[in-house]
C-alpha positions as CSV (number, residue, x, y, z in Angstrom):
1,X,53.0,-10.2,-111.5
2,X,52.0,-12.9,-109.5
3,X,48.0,-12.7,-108.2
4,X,48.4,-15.2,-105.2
5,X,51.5,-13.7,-103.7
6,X,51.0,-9.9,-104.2
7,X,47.0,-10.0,-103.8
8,X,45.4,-13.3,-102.6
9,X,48.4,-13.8,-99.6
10,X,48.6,-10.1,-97.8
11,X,44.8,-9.9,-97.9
12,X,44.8,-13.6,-96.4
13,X,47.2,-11.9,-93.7
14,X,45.0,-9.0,-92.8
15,X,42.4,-10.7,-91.8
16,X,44.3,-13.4,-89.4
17,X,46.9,-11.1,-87.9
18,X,46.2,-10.2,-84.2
19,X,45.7,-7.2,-83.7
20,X,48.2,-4.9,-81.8
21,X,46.8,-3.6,-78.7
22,X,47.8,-0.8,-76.9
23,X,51.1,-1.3,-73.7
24,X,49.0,0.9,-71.5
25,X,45.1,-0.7,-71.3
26,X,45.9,-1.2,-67.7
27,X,47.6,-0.2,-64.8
28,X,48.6,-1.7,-61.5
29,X,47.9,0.4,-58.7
30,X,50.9,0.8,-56.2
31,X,48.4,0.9,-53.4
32,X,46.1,-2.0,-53.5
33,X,48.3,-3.7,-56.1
34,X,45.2,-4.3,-58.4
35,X,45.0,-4.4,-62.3
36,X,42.9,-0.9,-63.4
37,X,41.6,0.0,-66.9
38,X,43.1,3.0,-68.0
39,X,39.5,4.1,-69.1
40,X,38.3,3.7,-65.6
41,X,41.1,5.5,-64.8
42,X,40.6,8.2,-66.8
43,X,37.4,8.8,-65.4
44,X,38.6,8.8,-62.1
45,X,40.5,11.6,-62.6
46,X,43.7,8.7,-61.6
47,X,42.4,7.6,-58.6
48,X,42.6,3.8,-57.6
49,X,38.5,2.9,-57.4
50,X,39.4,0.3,-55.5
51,X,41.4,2.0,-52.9
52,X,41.4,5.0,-53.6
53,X,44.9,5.4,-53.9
54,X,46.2,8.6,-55.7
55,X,48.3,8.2,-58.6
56,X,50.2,11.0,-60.3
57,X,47.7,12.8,-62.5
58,X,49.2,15.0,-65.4
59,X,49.4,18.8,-65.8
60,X,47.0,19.6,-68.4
61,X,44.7,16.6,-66.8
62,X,44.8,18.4,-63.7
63,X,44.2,22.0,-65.1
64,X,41.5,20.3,-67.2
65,X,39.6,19.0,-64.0
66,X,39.5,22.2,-62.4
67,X,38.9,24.8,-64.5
68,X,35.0,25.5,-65.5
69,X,34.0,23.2,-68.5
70,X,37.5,22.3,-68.6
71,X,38.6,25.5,-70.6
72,X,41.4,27.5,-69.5
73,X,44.0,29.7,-71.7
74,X,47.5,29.3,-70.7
75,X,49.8,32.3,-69.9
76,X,53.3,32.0,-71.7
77,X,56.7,32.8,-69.1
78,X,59.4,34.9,-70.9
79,X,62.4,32.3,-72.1
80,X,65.5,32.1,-70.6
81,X,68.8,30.6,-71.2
82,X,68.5,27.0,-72.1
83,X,72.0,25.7,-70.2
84,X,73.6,28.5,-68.4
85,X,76.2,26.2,-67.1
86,X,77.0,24.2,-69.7
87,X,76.1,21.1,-67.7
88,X,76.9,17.6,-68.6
89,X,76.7,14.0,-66.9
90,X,75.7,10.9,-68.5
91,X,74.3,13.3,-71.1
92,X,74.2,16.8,-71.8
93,X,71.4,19.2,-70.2
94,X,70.3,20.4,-73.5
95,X,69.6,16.7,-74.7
96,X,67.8,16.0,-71.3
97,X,65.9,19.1,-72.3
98,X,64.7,18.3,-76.0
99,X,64.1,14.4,-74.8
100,X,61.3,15.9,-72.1
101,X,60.1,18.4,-74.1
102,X,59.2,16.1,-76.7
103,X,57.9,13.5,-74.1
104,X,55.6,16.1,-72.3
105,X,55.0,18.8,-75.8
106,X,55.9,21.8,-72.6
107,X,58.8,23.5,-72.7
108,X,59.3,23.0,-68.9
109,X,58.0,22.1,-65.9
110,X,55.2,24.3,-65.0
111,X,52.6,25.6,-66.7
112,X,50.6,28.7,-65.9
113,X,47.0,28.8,-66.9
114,X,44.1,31.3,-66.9
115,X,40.2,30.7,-66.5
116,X,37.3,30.8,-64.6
117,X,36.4,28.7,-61.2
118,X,33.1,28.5,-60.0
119,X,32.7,32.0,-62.2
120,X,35.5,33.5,-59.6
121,X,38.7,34.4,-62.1
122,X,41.8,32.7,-60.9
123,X,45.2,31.6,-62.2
124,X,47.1,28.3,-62.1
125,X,50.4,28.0,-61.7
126,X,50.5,23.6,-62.0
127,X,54.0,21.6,-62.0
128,X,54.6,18.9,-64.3
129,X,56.1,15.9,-62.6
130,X,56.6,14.5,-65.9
131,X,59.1,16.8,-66.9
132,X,62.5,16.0,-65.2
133,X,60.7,15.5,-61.7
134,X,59.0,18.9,-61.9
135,X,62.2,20.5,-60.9
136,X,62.6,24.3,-60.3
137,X,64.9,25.9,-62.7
138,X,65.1,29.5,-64.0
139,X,61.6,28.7,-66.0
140,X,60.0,27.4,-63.5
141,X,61.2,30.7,-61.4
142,X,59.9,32.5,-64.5
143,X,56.7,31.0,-64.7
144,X,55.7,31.2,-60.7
145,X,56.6,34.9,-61.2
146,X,55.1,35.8,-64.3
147,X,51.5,34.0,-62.9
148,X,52.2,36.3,-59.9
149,X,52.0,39.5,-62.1
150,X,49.2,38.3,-63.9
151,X,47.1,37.2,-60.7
152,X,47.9,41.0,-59.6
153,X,47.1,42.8,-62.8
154,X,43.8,40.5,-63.4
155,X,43.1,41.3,-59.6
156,X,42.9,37.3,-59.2
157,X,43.6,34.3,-56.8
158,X,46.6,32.5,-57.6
159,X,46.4,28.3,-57.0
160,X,49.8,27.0,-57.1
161,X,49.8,22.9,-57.4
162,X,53.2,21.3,-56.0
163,X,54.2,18.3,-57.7
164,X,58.4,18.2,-57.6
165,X,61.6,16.7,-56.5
166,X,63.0,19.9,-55.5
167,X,65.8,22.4,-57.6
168,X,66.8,21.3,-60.5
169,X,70.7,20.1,-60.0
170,X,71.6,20.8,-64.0
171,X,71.5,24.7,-63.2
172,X,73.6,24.6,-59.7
173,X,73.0,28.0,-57.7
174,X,70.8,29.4,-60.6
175,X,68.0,26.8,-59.4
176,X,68.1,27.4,-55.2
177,X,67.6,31.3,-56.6
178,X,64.6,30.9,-57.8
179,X,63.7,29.9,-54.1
180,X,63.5,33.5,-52.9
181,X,62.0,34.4,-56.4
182,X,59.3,32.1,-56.0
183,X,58.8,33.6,-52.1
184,X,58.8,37.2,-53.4
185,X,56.5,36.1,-56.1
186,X,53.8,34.6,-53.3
187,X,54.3,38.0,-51.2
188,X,52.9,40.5,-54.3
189,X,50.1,38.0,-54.2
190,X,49.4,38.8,-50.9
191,X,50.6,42.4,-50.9
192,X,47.6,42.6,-52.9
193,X,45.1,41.7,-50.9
194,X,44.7,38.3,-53.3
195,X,44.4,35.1,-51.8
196,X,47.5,33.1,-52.7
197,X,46.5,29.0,-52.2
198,X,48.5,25.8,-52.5
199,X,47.6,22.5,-53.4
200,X,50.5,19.9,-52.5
201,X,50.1,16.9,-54.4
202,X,52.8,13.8,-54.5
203,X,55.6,14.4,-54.1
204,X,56.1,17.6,-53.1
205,X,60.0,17.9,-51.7
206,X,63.4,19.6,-51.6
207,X,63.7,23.2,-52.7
208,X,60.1,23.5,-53.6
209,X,58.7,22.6,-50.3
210,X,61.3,25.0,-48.3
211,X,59.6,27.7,-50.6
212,X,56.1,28.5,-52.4
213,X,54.7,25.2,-51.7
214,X,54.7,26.0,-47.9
215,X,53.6,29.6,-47.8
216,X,50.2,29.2,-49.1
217,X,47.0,31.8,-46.9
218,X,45.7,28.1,-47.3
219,X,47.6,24.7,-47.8
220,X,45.4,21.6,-48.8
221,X,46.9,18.4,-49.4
222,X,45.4,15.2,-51.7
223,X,45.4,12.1,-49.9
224,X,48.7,9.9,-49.1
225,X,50.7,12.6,-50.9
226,X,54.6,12.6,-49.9
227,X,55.4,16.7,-48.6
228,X,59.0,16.8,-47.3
229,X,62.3,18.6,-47.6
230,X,64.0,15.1,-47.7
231,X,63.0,11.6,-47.6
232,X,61.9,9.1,-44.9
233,X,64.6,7.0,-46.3
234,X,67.5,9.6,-46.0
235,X,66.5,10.9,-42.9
236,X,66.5,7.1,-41.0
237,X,70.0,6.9,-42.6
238,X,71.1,9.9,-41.0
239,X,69.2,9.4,-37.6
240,X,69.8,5.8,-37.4
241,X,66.1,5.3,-36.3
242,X,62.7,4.2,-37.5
243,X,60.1,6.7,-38.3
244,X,56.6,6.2,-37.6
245,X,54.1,5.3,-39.6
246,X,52.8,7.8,-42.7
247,X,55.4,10.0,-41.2
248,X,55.7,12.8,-44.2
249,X,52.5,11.9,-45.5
250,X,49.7,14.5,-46.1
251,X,48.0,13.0,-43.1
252,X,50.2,13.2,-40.6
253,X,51.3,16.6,-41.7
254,X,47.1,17.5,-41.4
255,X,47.6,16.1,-37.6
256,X,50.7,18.0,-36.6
257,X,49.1,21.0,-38.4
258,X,51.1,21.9,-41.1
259,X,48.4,21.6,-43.8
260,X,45.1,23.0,-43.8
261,X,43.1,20.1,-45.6
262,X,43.5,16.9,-46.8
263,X,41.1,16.9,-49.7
264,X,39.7,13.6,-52.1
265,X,40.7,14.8,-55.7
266,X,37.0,14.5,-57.1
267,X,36.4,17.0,-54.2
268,X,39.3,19.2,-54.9
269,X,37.4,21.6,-57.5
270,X,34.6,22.5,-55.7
271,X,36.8,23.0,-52.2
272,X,39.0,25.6,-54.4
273,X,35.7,27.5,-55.7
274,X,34.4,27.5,-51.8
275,X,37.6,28.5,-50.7
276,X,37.8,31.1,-53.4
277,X,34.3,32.6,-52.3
278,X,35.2,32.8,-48.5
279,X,38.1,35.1,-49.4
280,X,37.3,37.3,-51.9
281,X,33.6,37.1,-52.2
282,X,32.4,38.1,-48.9
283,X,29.0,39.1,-49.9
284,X,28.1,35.9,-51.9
285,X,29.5,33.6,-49.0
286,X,27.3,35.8,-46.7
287,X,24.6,35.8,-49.0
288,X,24.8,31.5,-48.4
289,X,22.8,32.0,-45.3
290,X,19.7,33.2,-46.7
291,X,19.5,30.1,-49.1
292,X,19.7,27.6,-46.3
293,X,23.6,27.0,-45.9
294,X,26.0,28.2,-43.2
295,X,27.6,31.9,-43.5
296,X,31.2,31.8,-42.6
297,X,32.5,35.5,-42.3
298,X,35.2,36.9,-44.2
299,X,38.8,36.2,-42.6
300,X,41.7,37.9,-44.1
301,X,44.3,36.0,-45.4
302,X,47.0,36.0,-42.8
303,X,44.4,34.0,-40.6
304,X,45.4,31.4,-42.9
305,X,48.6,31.2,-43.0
306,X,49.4,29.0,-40.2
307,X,51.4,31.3,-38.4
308,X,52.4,30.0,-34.7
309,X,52.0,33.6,-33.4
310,X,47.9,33.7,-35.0
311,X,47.2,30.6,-33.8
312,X,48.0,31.3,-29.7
313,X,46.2,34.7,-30.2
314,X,43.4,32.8,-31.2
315,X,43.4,30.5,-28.6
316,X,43.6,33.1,-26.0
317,X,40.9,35.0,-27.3
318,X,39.0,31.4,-27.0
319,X,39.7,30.9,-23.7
320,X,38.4,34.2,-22.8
């Protein structure tokens, strides 16, 4: 055995090797373009802090930030069949699958989570970008339906958070299905007298926006998120014709009045628990006055829905 090249040498090494840092100690922000710790990051629950740009935040990051204490249980969807169709392109669906579920630890798309919010009992039905785009397939129809049943039995808001590319292509017809599951799934919500709300977050798109991510009592939007049925880019393809400015954007879509809100994401929490009281807890939202704040009384949730006809009604009864 030879002491200076199996002792003296590798401890030699050890102690003059750099060190391997992490890939991922910073991130460039695709808003301002600036370098960000990932720390800093962190505890800016993904927002740029120097322009407050919102990046994508994760699923269980997001459910983290708004339950109480950052506890919540999650609710587990009945399985379904893995590749219905048998679908193949550049690989097969069920590799596509097992690479995603391994990246993410879920087993799809969106996860359904139960908790407390401000004390109020709500559930959480969040999508996962991170797994193939957040695309709606039969578990993601699953899911949105079996937090629907829950939300009713538990006599609970449901919060749906939008984050998606639309249907998921690998399961052809069985993926636009679950658009008029998903819609039957917001209407027992509100067959139930339980406020059904919707937080679109970026991007929300295709089949998911021309279902439950438009059909919210309320709709609030986080700041420069992307809410469209198809893109800016295709649609100056097909028209030929620059758009304007933000167009698609949650900002513009607060302006033209097809979102409620356009909430900061370190606000987003306490808007939901405010929200919350306003619709189901009438007495404690009444009860605000005493201590100082504003009273706003109880409006049931169709007032909230955006409806066209609701809106002129109103603004007759204004102008009389």
């Amino acid at each position: 055995m030879n002491w200076l090249t199996n002792f003296v040498r590798p401890t030699i090494r050890s102690l003059v090797r750099k060190r391997e840092l992490p890939e991922n100690l910073w991130e460039k922000c695709a808003g301002c373009e600036k370098m960000v710790f990932h720390r800093d990051l962190v505890a800016n629950l993904s927002v740029c802090p120097h322009c407050d740009h919102h990046m994508r935040l994760g699923v269980r990051e997001r459910l983290k930030s708004l339950f109480d204490r950052g506890e919540y249980e999650l609710v587990a969807a009945p399985s379904v069949v893995a590749d219905p169709l048998k679908f193949r392109d550049a690989k097969r669906y069920t590799e596509r699958l097992k690479e995603n579920r391994a990246k993410t630890g879920d087993d799809d798309a969106i996860l359904v989570a139960t908790g407390t919010m401000g004390r109020n009992n709500v559930l959480v039905a969040a999508q996962n970008f991170a797994f193939l785009g957040g695309s709606l397939g039969m578990a993601g129809g699953e899911a949105l339906v079996t937090a629907a049943r829950e939300a009713v039995a538990r006599k609970a808001p449901l919060i749906a958070v939008s984050a998606s590319g639309g249907a998921r292509m690998q399961e052809g017809i069985l993926s636009l299905m679950q658009m008029p599951r998903t819609i039957v799934a917001a209407q027992m919500v509100r067959d139930a007298g339980l406020p059904y709300i919707v937080v679109l977050t970026d991007p929300t798109t295709g089949g998911v926006t021309a279902s439950f991510a438009m059909l919210g009592d309320v709709a609030i939007a986080e700041p420069g998120a992307l809410i469209a049925f198809t893109g800016p880019r295709v649609i100056e393809n097909t028209i030929k014709e620059k758009l304007p400015a933000g167009f698609q954007k949650a900002e513009y879509l607060l302006e033209h009045g097809m979102v409620d809100m356009v909430v900061h994401r370190r606000e987003l929490r306490d808007t939901l628990i405010r929200v919350i009281d306003l619709l189901v807890n009438k007495d404690r939202a009444e009860a605000g006055a005493d201590e100082g704040t504003i009273a706003i009384p109880f409006t049931p949730p169709a007032v909230y829905r955006g409806d066209a006809a609701n809106q002129v009604d109103e603004m007759k009864r204004a102008a009389e």
